[in-house]
N, CA and C of each residue as an Amber inpcrd file, in Angstrom:
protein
   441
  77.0590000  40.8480000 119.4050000  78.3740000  40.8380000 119.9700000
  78.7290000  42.2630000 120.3460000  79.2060000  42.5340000 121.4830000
  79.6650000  43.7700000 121.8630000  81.0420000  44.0180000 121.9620000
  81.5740000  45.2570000 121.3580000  82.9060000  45.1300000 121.2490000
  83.3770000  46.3980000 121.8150000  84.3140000  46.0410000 122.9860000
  84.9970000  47.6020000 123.4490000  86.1630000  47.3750000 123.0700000
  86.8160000  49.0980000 123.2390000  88.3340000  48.8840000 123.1550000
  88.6530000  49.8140000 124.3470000  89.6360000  50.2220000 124.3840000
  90.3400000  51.5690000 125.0360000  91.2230000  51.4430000 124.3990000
  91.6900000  52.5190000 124.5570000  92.6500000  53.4040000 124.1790000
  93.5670000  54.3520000 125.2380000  94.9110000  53.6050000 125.5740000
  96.0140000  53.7740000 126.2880000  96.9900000  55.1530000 125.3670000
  96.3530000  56.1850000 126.1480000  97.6920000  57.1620000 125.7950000
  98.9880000  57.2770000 126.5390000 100.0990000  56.9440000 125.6780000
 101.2550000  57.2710000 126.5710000 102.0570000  58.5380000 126.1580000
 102.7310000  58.6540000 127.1500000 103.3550000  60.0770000 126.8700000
 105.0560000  59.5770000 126.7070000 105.1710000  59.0270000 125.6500000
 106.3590000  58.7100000 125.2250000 107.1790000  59.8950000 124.7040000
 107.9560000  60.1430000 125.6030000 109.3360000  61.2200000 125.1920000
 110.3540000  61.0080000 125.5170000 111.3930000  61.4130000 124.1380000
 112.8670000  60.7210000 124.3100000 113.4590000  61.8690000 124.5790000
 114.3000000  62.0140000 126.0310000 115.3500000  62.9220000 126.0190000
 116.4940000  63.2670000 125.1000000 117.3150000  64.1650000 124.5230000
 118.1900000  64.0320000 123.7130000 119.3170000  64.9340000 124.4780000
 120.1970000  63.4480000 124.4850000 121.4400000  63.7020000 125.6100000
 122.7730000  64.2900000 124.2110000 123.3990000  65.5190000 124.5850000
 123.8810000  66.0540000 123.4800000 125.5920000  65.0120000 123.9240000
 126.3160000  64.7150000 123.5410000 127.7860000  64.4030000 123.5150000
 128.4480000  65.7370000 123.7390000 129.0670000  65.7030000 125.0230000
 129.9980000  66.9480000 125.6020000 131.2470000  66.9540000 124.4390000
 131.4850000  66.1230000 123.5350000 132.6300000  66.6800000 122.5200000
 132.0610000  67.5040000 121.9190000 130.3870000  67.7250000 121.7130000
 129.8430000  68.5430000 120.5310000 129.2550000  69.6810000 121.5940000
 129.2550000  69.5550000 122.1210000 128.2080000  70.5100000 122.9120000
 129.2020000  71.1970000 124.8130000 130.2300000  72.2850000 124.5880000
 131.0990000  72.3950000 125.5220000 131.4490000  73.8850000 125.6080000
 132.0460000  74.3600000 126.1360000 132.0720000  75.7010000 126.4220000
 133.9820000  75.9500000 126.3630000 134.1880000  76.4130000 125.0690000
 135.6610000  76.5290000 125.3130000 135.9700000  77.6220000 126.2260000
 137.6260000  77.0170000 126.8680000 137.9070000  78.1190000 128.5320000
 139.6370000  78.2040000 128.2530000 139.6560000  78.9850000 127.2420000
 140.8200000  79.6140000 126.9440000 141.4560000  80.4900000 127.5510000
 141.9250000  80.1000000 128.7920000 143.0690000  81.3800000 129.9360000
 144.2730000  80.9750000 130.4350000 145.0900000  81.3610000 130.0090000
 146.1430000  80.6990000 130.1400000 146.9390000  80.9770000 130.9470000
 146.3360000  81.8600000 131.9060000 146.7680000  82.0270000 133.2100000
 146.2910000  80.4920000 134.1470000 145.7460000  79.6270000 133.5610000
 145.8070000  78.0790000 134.1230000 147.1320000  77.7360000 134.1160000
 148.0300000  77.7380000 132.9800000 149.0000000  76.7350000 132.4880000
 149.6130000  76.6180000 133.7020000 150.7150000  75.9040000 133.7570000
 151.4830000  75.4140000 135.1580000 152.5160000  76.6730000 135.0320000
 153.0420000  77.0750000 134.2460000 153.7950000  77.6850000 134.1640000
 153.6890000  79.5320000 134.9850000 152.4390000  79.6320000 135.0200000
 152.0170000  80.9890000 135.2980000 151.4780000  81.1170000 136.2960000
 152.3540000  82.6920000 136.9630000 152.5330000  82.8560000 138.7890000
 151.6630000  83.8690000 138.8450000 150.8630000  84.5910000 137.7570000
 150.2520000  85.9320000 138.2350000 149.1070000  85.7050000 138.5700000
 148.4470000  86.4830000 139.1020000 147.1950000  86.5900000 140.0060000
 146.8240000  85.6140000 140.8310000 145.7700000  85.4310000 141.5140000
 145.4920000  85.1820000 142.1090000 143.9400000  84.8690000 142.0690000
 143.6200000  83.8320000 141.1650000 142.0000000  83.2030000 141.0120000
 141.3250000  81.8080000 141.9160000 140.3450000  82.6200000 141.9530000
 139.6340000  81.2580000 142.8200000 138.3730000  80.8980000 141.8890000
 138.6970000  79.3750000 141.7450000 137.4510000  79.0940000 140.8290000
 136.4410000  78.4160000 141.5290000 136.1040000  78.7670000 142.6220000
 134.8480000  78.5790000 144.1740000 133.9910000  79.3630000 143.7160000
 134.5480000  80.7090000 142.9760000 133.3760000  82.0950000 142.8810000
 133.1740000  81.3730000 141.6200000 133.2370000  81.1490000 140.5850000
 132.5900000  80.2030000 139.6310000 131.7120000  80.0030000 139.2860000
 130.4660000  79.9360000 138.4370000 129.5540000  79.0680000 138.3450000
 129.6250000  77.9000000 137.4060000 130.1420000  76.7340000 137.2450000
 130.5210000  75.9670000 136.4080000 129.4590000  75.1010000 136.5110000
 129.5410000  75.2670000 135.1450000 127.6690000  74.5340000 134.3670000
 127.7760000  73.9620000 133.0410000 128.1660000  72.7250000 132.8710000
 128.2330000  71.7580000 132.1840000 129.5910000  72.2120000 131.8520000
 129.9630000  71.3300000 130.3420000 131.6730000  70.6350000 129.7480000
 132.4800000  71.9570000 129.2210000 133.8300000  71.7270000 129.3760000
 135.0650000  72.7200000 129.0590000 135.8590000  71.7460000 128.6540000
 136.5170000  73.0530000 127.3930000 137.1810000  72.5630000 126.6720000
 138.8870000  73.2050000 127.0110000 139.9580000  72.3500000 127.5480000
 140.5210000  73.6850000 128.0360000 141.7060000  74.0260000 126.2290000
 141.7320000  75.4340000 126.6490000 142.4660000  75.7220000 125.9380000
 143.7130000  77.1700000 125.9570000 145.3460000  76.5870000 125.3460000
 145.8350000  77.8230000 125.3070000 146.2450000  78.7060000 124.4730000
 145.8500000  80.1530000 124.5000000 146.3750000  80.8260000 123.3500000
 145.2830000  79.8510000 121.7690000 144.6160000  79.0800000 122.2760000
 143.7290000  78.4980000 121.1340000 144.2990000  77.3090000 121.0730000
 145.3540000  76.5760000 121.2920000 145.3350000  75.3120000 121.0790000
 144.8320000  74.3000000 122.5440000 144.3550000  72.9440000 122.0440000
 144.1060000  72.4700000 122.9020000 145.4980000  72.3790000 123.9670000
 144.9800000  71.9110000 125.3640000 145.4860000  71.7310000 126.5530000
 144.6060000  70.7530000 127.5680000 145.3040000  70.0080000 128.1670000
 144.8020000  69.1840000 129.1340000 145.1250000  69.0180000 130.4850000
 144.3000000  68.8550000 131.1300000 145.1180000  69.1590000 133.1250000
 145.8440000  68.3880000 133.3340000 146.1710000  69.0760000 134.3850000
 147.5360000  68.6410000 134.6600000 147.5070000  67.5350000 135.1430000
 148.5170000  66.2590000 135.0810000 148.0350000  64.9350000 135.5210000
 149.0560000  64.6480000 137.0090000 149.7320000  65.5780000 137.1120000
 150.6190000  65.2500000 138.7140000 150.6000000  66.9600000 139.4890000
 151.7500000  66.3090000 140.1340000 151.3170000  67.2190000 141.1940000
 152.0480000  68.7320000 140.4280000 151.3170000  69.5920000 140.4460000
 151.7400000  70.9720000 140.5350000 152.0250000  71.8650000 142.0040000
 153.0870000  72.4660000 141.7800000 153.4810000  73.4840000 142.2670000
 152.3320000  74.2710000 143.4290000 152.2620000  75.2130000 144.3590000
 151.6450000  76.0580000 144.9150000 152.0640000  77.3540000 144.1780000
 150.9090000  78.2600000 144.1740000 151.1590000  79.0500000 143.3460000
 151.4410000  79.3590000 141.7960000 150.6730000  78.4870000 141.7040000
 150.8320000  78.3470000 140.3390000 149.7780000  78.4460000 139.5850000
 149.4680000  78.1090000 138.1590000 148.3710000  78.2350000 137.3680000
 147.4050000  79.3980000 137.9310000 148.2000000  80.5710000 137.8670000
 147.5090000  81.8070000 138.8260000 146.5470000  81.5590000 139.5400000
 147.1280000  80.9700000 140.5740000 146.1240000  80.3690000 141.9150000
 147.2010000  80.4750000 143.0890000 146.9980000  80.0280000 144.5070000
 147.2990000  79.5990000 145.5280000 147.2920000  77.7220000 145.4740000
 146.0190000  77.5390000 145.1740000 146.3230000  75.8530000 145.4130000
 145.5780000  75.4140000 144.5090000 146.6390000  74.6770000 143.4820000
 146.9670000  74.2940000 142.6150000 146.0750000  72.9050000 142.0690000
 144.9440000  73.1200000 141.4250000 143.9690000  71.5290000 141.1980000
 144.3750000  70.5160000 140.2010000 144.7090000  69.3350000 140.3790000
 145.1690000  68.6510000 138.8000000 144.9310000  67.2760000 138.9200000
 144.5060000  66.6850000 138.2730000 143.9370000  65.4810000 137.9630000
 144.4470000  64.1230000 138.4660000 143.5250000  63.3100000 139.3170000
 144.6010000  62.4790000 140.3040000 144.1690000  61.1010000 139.1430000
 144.8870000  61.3990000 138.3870000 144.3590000  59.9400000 137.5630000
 145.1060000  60.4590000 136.4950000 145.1290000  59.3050000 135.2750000
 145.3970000  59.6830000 134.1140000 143.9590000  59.7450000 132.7800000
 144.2670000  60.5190000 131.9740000 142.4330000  60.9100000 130.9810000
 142.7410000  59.7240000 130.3890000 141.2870000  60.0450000 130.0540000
 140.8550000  58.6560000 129.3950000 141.2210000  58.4450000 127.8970000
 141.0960000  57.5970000 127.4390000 141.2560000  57.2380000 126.1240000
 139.7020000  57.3320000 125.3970000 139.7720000  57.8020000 124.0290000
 138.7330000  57.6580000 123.7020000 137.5150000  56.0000000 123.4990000
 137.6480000  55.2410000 124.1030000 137.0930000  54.1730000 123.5230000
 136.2970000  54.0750000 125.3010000 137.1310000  54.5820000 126.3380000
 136.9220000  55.1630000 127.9100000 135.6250000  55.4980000 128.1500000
 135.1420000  56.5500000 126.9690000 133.5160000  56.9450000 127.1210000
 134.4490000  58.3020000 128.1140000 133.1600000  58.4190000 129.2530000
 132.9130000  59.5980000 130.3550000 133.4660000  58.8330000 131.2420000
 134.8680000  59.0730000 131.9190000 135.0010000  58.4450000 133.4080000
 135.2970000  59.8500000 134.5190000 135.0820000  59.1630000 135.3100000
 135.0930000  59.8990000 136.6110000 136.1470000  59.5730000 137.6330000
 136.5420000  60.8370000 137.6630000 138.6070000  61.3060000 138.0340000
 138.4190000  61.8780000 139.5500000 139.2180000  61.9160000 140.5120000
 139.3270000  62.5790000 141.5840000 140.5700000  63.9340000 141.1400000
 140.3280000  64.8300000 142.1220000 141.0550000  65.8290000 141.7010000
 142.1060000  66.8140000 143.2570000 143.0100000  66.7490000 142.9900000
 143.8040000  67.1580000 144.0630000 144.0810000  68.2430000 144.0970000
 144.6860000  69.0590000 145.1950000 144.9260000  70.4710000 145.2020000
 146.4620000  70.5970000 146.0980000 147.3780000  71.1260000 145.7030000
 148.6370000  70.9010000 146.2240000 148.7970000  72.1770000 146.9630000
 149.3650000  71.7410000 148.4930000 149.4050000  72.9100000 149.0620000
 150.6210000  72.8380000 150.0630000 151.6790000  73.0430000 150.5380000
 152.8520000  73.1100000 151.0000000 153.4400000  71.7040000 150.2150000
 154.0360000  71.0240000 151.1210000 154.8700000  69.8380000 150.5890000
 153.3810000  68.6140000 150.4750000 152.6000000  68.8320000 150.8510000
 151.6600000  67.7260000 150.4840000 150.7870000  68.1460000 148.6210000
 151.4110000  67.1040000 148.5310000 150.3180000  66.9870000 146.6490000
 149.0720000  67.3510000 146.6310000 148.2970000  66.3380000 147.6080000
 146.9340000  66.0180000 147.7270000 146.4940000  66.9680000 148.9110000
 147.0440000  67.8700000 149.5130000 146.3390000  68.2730000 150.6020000
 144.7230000  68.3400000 150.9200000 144.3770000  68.9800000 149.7030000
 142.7210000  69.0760000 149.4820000 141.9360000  68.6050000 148.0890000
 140.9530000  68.1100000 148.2310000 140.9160000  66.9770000 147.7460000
 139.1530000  67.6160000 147.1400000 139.2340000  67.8680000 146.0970000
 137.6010000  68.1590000 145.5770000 136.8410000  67.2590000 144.8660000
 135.6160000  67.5720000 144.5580000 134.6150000  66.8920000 144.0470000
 135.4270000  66.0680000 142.9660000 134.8480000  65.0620000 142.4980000
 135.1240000  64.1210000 141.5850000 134.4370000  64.9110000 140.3450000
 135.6920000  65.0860000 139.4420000 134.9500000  65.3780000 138.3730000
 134.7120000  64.5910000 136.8030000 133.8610000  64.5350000 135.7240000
 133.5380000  63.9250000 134.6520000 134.7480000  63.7980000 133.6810000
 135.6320000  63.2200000 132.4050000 136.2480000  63.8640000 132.0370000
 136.4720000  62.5500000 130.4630000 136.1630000  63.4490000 129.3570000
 135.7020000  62.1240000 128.0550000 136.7960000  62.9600000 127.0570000
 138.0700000  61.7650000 126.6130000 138.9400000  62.0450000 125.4920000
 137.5970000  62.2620000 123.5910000 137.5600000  63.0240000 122.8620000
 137.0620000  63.3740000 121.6680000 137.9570000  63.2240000 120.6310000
 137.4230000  62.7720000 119.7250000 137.5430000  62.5900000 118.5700000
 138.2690000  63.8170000 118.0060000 139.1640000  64.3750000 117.5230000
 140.0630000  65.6380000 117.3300000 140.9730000  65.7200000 117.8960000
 141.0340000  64.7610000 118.9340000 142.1960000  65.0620000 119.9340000
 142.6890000  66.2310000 120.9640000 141.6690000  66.1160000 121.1830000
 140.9170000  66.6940000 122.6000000 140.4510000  66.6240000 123.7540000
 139.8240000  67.1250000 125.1590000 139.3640000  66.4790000 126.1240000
 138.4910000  67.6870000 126.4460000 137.3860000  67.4150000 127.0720000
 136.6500000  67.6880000 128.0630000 136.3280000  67.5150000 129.4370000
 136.0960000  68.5390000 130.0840000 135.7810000  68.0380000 131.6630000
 134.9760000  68.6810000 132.0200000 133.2480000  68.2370000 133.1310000
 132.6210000  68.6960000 133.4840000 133.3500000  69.0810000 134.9570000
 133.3850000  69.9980000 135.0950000 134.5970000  70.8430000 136.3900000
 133.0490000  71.7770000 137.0830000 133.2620000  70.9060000 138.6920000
 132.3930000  71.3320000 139.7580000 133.3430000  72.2820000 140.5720000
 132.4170000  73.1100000 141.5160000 133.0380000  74.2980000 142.3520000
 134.1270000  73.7440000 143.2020000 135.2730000  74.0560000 143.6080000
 136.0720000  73.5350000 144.6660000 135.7040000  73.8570000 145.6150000
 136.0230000  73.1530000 146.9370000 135.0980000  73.2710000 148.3940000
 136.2340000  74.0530000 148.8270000 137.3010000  74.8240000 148.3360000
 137.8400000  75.8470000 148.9160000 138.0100000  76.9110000 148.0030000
 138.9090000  78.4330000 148.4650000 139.0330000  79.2200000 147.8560000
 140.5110000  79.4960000 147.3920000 140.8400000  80.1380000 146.1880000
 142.2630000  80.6970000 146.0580000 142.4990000  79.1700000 145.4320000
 141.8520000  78.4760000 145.2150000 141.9380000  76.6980000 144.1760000
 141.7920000  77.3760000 142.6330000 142.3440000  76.4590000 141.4900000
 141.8650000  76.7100000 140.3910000 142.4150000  75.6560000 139.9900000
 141.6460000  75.1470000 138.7280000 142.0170000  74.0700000 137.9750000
 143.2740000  74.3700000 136.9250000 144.3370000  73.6690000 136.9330000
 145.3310000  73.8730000 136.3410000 145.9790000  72.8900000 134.6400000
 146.0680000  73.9280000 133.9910000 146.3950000  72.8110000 132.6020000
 147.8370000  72.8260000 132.3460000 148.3080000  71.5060000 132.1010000
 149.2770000  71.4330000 131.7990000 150.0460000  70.5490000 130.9430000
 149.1880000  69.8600000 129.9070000 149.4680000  68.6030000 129.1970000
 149.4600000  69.2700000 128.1000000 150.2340000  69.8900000 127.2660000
 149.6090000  69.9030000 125.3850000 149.4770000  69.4070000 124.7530000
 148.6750000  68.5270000 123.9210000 148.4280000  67.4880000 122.7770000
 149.1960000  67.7440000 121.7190000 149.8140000  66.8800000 121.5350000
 150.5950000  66.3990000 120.1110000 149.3220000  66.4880000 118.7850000
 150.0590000  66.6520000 117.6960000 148.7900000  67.2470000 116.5780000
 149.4700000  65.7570000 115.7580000 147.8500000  65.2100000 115.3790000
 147.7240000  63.6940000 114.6670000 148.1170000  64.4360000 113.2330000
 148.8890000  64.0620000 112.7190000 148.7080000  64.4430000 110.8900000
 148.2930000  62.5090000 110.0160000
């Protein structure tokens, strides 16, 4: 009796996808907030590369969910979240994002960006380049603290 076998090598490898609540880049400037007229930033020059955590003065903060002002969040035109964030049970959804520029809200209109509520009571957003300049993403929500 003759007996073969082979032998099938596979190259079984598991990627390990980290959770953007654990793995994020806190972006504490609070020249975002809505409230603040100074300078003049464009977040086009940017290189934004994976999740942010926003934050002010150290506590959390979340973008802004309507329309902001021109000139504001030390910018020219003003970016803030055309949706409302997600809830944590939401996972990762994907938000459109507006830029307010004379009397129009939405004038300019950027990439769709990522954006997952965390466990702490917190948020994250993977935030892509705006297709214009003198734009910046603006925060303006502060989270209430769970006791």
């Amino acid at each position: 009796m003759k007996t073969s076998f082979c032998t099938i090598w596979l190259n079984c490898s598991t990627a390990t996808v980290n959770d953007p609540c654990d793995d994020y880049t806190p972006l504490d400037q609070p020249w975002r907030a809505t409230n603040a007229t100074q300078l003049v930033i464009c977040d086009n020059n940017f290189n934004w590369n994976g999740w942010y955590r926003l934050l002010y003065y150290g506590m959390s903060i979340r973008m802004a969910e309507t329309c902001v002002n021109k000139f504001r969040c030390g910018t020219d035109i003003t970016l803030w979240l055309n949706g409302p964030h997600p809830q944590i049970e939401d996972g990762i959804v994907t938000l459109g994002v507006c830029g307010s520029w004379g009397s129009n809200c939405c004038y300019f209109t950027s990439t769709q960006i990522r954006v997952k509520a965390c466990p702490g009571n917190y948020t994250v957003y993977e935030f892509v380049r705006p297709n214009v300049c003198n734009a910046a993403y603006c925060a303006g929500t502060f989270l209430a603290c769970k006791f």
